[in-house]
C-alpha positions as CSV (number, residue, x, y, z in Angstrom):
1,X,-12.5,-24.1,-1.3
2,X,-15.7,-22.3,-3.4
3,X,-15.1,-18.7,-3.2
4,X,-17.1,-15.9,-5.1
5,X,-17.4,-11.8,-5.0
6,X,-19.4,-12.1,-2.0
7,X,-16.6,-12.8,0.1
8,X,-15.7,-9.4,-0.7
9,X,-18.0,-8.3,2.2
10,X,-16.5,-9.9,4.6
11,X,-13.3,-9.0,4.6
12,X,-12.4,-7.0,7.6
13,X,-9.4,-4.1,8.1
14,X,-8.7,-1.3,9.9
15,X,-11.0,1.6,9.6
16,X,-9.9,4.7,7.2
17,X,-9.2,7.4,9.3
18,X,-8.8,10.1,6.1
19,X,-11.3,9.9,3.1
20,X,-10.3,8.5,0.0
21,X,-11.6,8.6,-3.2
22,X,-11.4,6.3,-6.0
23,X,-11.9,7.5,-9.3
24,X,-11.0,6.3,-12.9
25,X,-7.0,6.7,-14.6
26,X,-6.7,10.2,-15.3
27,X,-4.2,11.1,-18.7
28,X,-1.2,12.6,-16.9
29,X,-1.2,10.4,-13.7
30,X,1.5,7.7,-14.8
31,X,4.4,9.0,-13.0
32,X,2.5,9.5,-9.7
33,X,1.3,5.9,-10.2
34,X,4.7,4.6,-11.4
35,X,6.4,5.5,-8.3
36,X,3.6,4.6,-6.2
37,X,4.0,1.0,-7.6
38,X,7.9,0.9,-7.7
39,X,7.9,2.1,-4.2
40,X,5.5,-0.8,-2.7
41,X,6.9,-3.5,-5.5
42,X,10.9,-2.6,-4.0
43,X,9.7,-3.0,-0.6
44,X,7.3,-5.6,-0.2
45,X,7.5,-8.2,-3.5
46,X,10.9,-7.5,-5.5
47,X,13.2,-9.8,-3.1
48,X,10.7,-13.0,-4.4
49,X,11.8,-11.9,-7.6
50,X,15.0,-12.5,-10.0
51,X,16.8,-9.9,-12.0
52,X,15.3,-10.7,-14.9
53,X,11.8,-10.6,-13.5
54,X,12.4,-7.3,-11.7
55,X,13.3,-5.9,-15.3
56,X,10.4,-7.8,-16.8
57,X,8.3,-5.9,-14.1
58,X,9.6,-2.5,-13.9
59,X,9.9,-2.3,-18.4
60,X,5.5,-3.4,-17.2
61,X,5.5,-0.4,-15.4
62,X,6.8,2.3,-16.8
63,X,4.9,5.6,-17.6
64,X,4.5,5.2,-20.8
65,X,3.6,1.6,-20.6
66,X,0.9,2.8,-18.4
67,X,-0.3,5.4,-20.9
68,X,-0.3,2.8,-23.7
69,X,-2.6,0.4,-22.0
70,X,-5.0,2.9,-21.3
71,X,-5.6,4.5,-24.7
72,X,-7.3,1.2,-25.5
73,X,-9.9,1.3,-22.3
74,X,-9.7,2.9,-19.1
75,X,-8.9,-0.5,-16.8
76,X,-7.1,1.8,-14.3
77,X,-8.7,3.5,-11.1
78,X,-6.6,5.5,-8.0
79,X,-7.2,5.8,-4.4
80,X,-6.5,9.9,-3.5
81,X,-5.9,10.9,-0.3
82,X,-5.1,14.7,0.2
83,X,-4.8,14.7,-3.3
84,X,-1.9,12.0,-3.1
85,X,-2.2,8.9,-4.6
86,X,-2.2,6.3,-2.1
87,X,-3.6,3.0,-4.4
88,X,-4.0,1.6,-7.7
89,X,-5.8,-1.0,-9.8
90,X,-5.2,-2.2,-13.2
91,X,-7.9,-4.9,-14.5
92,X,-6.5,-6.0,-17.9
93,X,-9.0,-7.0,-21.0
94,X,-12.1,-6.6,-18.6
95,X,-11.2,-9.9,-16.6
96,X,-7.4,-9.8,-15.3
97,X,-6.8,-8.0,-12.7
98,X,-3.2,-7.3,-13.3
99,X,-1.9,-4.5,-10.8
100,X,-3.4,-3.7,-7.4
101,X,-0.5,-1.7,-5.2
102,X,-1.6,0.3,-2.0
103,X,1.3,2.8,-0.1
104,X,2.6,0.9,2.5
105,X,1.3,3.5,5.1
106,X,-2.2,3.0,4.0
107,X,-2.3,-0.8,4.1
108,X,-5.3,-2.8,6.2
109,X,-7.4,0.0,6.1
110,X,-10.0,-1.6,3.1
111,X,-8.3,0.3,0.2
112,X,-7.2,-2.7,-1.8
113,X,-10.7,-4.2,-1.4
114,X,-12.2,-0.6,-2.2
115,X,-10.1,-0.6,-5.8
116,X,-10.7,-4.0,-6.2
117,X,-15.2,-3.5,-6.2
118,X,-15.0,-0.1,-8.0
119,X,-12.9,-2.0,-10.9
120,X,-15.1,-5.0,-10.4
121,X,-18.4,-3.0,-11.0
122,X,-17.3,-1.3,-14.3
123,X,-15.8,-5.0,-15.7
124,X,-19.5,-6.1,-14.7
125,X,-21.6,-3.2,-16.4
126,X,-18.9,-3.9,-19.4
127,X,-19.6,-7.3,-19.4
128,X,-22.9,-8.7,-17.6
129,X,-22.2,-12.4,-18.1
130,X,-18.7,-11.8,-16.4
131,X,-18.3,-15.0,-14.6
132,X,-15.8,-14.8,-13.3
133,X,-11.9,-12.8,-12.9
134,X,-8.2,-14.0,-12.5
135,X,-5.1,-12.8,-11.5
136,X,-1.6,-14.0,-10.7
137,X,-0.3,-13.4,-7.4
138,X,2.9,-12.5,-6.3
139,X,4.3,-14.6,-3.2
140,X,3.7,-11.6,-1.3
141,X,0.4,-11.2,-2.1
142,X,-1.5,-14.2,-1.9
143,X,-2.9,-13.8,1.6
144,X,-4.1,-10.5,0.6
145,X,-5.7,-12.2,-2.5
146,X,-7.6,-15.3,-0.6
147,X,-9.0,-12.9,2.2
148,X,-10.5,-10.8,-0.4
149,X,-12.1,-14.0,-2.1
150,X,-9.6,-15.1,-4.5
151,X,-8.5,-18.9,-4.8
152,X,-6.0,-20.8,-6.1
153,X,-6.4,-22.5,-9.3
154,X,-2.7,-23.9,-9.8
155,X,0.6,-24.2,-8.0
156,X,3.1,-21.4,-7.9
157,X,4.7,-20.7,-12.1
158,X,7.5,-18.7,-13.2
159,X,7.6,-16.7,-16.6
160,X,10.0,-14.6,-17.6
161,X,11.5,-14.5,-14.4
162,X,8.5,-13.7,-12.3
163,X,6.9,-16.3,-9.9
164,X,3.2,-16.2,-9.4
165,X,0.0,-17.8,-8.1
166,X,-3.1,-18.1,-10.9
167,X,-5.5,-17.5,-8.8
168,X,-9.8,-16.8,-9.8
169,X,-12.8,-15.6,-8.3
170,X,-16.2,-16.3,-9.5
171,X,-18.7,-13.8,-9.9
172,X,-22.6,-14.3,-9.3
């Protein structure tokens, strides 16, 4: 299956019923978006997971981790509702999408795919002859990753405890 960014418009999900606003990793926000990502991760992918890849994960995650990656380029963006953070993206040397985590109470409302085409468009104006960007899915996530465009490009890996999907879009 041939899948590209354009299959980005035609993923469907409920309509947003609040505005949200997606703007760039602000310096001070890693707390708000560690517990955002450890509350989704515990609830929805962690079970897929061994000890050791939890630990793996959660040492990924931290604050500080966070605020490390991001001195070297902003790669991060937030979805705000109500001043809340309600979603996250981390694209990861300008062509791995690395985090993407939405509150479970704003899920299938287009917030996932919103992060995902903001990010996309800066990794684009950074680098026109982007062709295209991977990822590695969790269990979990896959179907959320093929509806948006995403496919396969291997069968399920493990490392360092964590069990994922490579997975690739092409861009045009």
């Amino acid at each position: 299956m041939k899948s590209d960014y354009s299959t980005l418009e035609k993923a469907t999900s409920k309509p947003m019923d609040m505005p949200i606003e997606i703007i760039p990793y602000q310096k001070g926000q890693e707390e708000a978006i560690y517990q955002l990502i450890k509350k989704v991760y515990d609830e929805f992918v962690a079970v897929d997971y061994s000890v050791e890849g939890n630990d793996f994960f959660y040492d990924w995650i931290k604050p500080k981790n966070i605020a490390r990656r991001q001195k070297k380029q902003v790669n991060l963006w937030v979805a705000h509702s109500d001043s809340k953070i309600v979603g996250m993206i981390e694209i990861r040397d300008n062509k791995y999408l690395s985090l993407l985590f939405v509150d479970k109470e704003y899920q299938r409302r287009g917030i996932a795919t919103s992060l995902f085409r903001e990010a996309l468009k800066v990794c684009i104006r950074r680098d026109p002859k982007m062709k295209k960007i991977h990822l590695h899915s969790s269990p979990f996530a896959i179907p959320v990753y093929k509806k948006m465009g995403f496919v396969p490009t291997d069968s399920i890996l493990e490392e360092n405890g964590i069990r994922y999907l490579p997975m690739e879009m092409a861009i045009k």
